[in-house]
Short mmCIF file of the C-alpha atoms (twelve columns), coordinates in Angstrom:
data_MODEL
# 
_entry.id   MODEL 
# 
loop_
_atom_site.group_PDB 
_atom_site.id 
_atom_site.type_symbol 
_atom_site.label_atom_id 
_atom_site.label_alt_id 
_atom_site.label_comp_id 
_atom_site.label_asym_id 
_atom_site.label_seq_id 
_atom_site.Cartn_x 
_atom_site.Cartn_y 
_atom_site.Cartn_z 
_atom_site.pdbx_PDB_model_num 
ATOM 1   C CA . UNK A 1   0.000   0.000  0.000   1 
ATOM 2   C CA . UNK A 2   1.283   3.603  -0.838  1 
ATOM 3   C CA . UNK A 3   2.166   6.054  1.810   1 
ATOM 4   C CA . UNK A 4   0.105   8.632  -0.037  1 
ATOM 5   C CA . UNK A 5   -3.324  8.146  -1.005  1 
ATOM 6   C CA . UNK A 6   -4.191  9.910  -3.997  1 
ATOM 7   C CA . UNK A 7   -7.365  10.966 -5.224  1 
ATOM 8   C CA . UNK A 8   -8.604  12.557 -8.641  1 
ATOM 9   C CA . UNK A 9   -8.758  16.764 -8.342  1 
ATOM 10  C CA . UNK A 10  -11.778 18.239 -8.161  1 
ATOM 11  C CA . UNK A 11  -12.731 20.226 -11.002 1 
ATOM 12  C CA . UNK A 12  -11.158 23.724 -11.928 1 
ATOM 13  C CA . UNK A 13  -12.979 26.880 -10.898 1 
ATOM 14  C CA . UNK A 14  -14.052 29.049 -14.183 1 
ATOM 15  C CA . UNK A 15  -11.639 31.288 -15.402 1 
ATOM 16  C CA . UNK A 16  -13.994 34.409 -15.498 1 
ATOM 17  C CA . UNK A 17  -15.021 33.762 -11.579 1 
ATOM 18  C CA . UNK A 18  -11.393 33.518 -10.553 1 
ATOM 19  C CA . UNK A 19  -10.374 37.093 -12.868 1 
ATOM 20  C CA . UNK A 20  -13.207 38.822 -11.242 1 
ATOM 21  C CA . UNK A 21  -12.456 37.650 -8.242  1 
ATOM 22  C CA . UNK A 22  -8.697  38.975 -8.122  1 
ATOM 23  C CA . UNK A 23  -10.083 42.391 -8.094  1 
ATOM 24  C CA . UNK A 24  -12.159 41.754 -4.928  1 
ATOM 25  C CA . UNK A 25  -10.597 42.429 -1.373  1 
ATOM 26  C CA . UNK A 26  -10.850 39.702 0.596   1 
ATOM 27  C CA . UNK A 27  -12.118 41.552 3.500   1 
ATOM 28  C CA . UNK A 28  -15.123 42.809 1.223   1 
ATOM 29  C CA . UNK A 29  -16.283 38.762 0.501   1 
ATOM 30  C CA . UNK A 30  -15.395 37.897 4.126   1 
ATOM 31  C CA . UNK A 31  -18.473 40.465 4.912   1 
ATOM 32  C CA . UNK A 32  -20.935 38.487 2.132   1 
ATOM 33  C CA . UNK A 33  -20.147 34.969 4.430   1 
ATOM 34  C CA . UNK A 34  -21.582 37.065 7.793   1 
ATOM 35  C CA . UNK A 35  -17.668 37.515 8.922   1 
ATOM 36  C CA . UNK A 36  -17.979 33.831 10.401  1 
ATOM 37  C CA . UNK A 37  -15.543 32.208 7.507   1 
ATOM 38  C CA . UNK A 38  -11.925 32.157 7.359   1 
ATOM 39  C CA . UNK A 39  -8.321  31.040 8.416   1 
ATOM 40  C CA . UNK A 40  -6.727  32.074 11.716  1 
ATOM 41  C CA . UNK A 41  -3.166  31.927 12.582  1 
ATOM 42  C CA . UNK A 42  -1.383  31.797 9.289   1 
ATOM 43  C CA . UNK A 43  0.531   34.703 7.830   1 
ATOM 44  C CA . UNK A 44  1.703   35.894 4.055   1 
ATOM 45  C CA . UNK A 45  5.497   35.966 3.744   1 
ATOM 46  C CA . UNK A 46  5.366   36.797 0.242   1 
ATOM 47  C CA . UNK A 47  5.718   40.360 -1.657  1 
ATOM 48  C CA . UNK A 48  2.156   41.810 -0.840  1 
ATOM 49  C CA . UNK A 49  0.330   39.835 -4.250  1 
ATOM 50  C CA . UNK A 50  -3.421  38.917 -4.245  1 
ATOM 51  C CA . UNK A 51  -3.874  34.622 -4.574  1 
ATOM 52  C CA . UNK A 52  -7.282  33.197 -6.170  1 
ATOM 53  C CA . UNK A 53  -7.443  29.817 -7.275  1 
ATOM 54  C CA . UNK A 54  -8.717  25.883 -7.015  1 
ATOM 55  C CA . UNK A 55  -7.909  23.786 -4.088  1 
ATOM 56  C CA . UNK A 56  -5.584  21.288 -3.980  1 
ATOM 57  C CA . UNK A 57  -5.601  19.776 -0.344  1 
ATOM 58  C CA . UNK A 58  -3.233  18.078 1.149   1 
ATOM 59  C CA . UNK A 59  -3.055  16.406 4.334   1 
ATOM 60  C CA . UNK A 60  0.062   15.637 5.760   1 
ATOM 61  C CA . UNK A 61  1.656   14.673 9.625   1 
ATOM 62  C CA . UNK A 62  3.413   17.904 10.814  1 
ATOM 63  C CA . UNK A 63  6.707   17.953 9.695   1 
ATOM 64  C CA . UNK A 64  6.656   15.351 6.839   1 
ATOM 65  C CA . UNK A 65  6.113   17.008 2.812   1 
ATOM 66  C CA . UNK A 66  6.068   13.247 1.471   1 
ATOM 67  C CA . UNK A 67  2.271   13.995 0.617   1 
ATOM 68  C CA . UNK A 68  3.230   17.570 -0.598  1 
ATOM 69  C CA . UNK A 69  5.864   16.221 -3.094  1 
ATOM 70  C CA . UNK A 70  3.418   13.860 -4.623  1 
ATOM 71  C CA . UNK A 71  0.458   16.196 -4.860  1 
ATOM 72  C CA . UNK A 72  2.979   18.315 -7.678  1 
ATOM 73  C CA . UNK A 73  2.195   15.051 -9.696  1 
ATOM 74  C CA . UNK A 74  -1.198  16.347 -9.842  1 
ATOM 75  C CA . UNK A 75  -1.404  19.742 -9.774  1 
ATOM 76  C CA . UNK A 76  -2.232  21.897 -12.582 1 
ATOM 77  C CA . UNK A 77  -1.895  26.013 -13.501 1 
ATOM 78  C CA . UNK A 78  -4.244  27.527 -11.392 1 
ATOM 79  C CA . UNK A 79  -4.696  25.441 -8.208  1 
ATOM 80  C CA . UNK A 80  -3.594  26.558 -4.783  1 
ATOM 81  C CA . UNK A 81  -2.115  23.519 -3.168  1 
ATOM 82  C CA . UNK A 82  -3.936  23.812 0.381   1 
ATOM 83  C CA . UNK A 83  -1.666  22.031 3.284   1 
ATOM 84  C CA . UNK A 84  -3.126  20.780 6.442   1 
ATOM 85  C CA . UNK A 85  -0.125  19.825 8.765   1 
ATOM 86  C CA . UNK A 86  -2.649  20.270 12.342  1 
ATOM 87  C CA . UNK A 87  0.007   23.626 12.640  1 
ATOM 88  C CA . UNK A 88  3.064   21.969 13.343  1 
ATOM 89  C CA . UNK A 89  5.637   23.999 13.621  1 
ATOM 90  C CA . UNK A 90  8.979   21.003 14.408  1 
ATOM 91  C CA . UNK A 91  9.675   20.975 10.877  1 
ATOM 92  C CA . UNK A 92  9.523   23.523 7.681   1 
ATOM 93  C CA . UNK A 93  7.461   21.620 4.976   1 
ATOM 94  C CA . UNK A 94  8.500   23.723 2.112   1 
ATOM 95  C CA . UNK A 95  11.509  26.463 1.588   1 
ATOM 96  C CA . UNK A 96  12.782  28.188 -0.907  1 
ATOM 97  C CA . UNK A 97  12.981  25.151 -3.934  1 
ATOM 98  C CA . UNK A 98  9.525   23.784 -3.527  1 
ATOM 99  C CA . UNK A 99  7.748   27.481 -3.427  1 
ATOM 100 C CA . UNK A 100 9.870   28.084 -6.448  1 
ATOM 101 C CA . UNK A 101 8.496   24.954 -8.218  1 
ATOM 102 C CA . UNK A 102 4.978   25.372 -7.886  1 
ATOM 103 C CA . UNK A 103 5.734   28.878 -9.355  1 
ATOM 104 C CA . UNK A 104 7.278   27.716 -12.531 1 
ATOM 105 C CA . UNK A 105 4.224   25.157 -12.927 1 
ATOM 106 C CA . UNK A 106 1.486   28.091 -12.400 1 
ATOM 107 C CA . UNK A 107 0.087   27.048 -9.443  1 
ATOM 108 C CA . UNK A 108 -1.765  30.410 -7.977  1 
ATOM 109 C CA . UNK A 109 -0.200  29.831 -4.589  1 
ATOM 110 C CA . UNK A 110 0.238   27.169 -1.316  1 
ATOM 111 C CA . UNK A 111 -1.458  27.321 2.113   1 
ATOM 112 C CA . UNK A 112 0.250   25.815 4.836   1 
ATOM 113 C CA . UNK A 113 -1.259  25.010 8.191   1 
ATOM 114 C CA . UNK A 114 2.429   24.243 9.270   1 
ATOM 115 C CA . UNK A 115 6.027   26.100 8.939   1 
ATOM 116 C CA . UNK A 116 8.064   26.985 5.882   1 
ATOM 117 C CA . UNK A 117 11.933  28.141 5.628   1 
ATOM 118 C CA . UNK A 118 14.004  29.919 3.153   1 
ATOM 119 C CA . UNK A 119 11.927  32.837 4.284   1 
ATOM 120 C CA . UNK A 120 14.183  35.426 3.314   1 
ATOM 121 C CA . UNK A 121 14.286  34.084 -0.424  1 
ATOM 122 C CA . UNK A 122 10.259  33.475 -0.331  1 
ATOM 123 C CA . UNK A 123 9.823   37.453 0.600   1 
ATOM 124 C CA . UNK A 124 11.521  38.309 -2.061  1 
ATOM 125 C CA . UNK A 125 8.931   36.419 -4.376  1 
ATOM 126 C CA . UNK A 126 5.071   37.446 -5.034  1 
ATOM 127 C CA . UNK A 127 4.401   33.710 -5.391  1 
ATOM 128 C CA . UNK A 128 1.972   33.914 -2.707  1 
ATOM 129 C CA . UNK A 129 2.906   31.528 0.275   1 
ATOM 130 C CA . UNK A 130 0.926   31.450 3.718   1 
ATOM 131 C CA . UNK A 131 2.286   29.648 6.429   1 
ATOM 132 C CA . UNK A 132 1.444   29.381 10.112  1 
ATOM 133 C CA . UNK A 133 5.506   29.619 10.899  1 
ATOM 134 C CA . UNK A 134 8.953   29.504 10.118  1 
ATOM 135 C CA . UNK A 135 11.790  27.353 11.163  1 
ATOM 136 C CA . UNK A 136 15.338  26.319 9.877   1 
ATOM 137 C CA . UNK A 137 14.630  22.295 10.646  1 
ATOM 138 C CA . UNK A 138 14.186  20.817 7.182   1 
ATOM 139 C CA . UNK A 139 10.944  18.094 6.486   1 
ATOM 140 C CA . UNK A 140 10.781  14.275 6.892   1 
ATOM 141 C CA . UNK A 141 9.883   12.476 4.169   1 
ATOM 142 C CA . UNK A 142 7.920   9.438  5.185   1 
ATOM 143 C CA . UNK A 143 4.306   10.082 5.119   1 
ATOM 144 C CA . UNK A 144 1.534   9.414  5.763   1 
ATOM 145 C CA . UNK A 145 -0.713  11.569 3.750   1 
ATOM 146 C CA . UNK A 146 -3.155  12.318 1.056   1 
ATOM 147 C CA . UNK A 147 -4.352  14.170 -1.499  1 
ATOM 148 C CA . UNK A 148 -7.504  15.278 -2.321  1 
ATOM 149 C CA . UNK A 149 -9.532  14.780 0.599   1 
ATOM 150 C CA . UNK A 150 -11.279 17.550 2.770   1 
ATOM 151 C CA . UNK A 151 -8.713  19.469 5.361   1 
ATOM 152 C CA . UNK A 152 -8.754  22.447 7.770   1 
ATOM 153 C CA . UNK A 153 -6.276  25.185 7.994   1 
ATOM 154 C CA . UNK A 154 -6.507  27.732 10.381  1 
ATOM 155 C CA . UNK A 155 -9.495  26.619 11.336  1 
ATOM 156 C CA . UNK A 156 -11.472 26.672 8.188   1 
ATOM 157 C CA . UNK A 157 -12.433 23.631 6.520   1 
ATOM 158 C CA . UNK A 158 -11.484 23.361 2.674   1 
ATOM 159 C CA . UNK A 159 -12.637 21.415 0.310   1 
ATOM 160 C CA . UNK A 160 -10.740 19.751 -2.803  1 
ATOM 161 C CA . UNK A 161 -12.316 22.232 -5.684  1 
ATOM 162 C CA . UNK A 162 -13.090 25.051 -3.537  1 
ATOM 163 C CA . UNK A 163 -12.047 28.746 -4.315  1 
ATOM 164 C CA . UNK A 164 -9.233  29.728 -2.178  1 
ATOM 165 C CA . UNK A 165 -8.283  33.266 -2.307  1 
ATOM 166 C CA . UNK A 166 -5.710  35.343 -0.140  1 
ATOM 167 C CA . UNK A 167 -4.381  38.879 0.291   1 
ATOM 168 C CA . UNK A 168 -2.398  40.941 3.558   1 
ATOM 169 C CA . UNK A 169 -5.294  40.483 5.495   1 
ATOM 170 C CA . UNK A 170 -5.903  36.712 5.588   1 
ATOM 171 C CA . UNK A 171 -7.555  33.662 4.187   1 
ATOM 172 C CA . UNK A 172 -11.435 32.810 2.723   1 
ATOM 173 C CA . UNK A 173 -12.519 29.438 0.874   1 
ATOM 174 C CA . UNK A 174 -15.766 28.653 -0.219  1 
ATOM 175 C CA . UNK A 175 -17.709 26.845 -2.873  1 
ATOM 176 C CA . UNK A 176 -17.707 27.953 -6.742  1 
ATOM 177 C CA . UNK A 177 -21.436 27.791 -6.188  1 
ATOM 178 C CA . UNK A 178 -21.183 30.557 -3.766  1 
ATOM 179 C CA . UNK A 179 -19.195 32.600 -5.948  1 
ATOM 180 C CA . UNK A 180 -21.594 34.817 -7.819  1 
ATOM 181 C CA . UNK A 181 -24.354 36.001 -5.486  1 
ATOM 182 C CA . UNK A 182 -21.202 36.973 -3.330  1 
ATOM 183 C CA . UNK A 183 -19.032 38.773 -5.866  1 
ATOM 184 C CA . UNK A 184 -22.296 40.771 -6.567  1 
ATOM 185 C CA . UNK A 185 -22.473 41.557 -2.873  1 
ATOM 186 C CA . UNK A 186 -19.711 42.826 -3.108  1 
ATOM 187 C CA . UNK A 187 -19.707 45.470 -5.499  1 
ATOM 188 C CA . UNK A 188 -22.643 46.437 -4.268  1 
ATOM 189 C CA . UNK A 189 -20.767 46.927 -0.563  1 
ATOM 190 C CA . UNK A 190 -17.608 48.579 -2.470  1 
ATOM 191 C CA . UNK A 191 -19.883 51.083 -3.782  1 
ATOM 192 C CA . UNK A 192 -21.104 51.816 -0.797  1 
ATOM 193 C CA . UNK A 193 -17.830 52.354 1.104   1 
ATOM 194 C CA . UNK A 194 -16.267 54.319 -1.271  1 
ATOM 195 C CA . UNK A 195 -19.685 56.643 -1.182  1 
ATOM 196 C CA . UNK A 196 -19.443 56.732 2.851   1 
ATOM 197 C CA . UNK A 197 -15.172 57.385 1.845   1 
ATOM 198 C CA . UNK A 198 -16.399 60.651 -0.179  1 
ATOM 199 C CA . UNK A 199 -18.609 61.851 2.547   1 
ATOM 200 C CA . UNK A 200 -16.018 61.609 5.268   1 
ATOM 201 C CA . UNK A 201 -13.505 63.644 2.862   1 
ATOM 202 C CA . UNK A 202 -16.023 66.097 2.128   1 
ATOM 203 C CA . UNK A 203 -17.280 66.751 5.952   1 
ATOM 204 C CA . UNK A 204 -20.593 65.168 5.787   1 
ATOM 205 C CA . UNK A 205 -20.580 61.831 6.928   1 
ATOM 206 C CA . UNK A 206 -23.881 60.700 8.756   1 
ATOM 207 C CA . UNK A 207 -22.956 59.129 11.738  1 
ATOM 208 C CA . UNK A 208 -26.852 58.521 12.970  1 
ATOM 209 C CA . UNK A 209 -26.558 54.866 12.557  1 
ATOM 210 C CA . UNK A 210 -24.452 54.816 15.762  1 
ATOM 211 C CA . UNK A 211 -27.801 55.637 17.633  1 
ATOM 212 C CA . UNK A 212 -29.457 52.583 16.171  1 
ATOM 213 C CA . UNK A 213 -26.265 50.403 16.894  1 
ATOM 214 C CA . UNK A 214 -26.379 51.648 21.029  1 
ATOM 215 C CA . UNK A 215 -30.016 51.835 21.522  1 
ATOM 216 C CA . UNK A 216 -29.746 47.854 20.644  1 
ATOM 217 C CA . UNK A 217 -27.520 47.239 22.552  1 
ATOM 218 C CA . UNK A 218 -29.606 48.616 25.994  1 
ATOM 219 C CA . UNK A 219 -31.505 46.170 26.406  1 
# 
């Protein structure tokens, strides 16, 4: 029996969602998913880049990139490989060659629920790579692991096929299904902001609301 279980990739988000989706903050979508959705913990050590692609999960012991190394036999331009190592932080699972890689094969960018090295060469990059730490202590090789299979990083669940996107201020994945109503949401809210942005640098913003927001709260 292999050490890595390997299962087919789900399919690839549409090109137009993704594009449209690049110019979106991620912030701004967070709001359309009632602020309840996202990673915690895990941090961008890349040149400030937005990431916006398919899932590729991985699950992996911490420490070990066995399951990591495999999964490049299966990624394709486009995916974000998505690597759930429970946040352990003993040993990097990818540095400076691996990040480089997945560049040079398109991926859109990795997600690691576990540490990374080779930072200095990685900042230097806007390959996007999120990590939840850094150490010098290089991987295992040995598995176990798989591909393809549901994972959480940062505690949010991801799903092989999902939309995984990324920017300074965090993580978000959800379904492509989920995708449209939400990007529309969204333009709708950026419209809004950047109405309430005029009024503050014109002198008239309406602060009223506030009055709603604390007479809830007595209660």
């Amino acid at each position: 029996m292999a050490a890595i279980e390997l299962h087919p990739s789900a399919p690839q988000v549409d090109a137009e969602i993704i594009a449209r989706l690049k110019n979106i903050p991620v912030a701004l979508l967070s709001d359309q998913f009632r602020r309840n959705r996202g990673s915690r913990g895990l941090s961008p050590y890349h040149r400030p880049a937005p990431m916006v692609g398919t899932a590729l999960t991985i699950k992996t012991r911490g420490g070990d990139n066995l399951a990591i190394l495999r999964a490049y036999d299966v990624a394709r331009p486009g995916d974000v490989m998505v690597i759930d190592a429970e946040g352990d932080l003993s040993n990097a699972l990818v540095g400076g060659i691996m990040s480089f890689a997945a560049a040079r094969m398109g991926l859109a960018g990795m997600v690691l629920d576990g540490a990374i090295r080779d930072v200095a060469e990685i900042r230097e990059r806007d390959f996007p790579v999120y990590a939840r730490g850094v150490t010098h202590r290089g991987p295992y090789k040995d598995g176990p692991g798989a591909v393809n299979i549901p994972v959480s990083v940062g505690g949010m669940t991801v799903q092989p096929g999902d939309i995984i996107m990324g920017d300074q201020d965090g993580l978000l994945a959800f379904a492509p299904g989920e995708a449209m109503e939400a990007i529309e949401k969204a333009l709708k809210q950026h419209a809004a902001e950047e109405a309430t942005m005029a009024a503050i640098r014109e002198g008239r913003w309406d602060r009223s609301f506030v009055d709603g927001l604390d007479a809830r709260c007595n209660n």
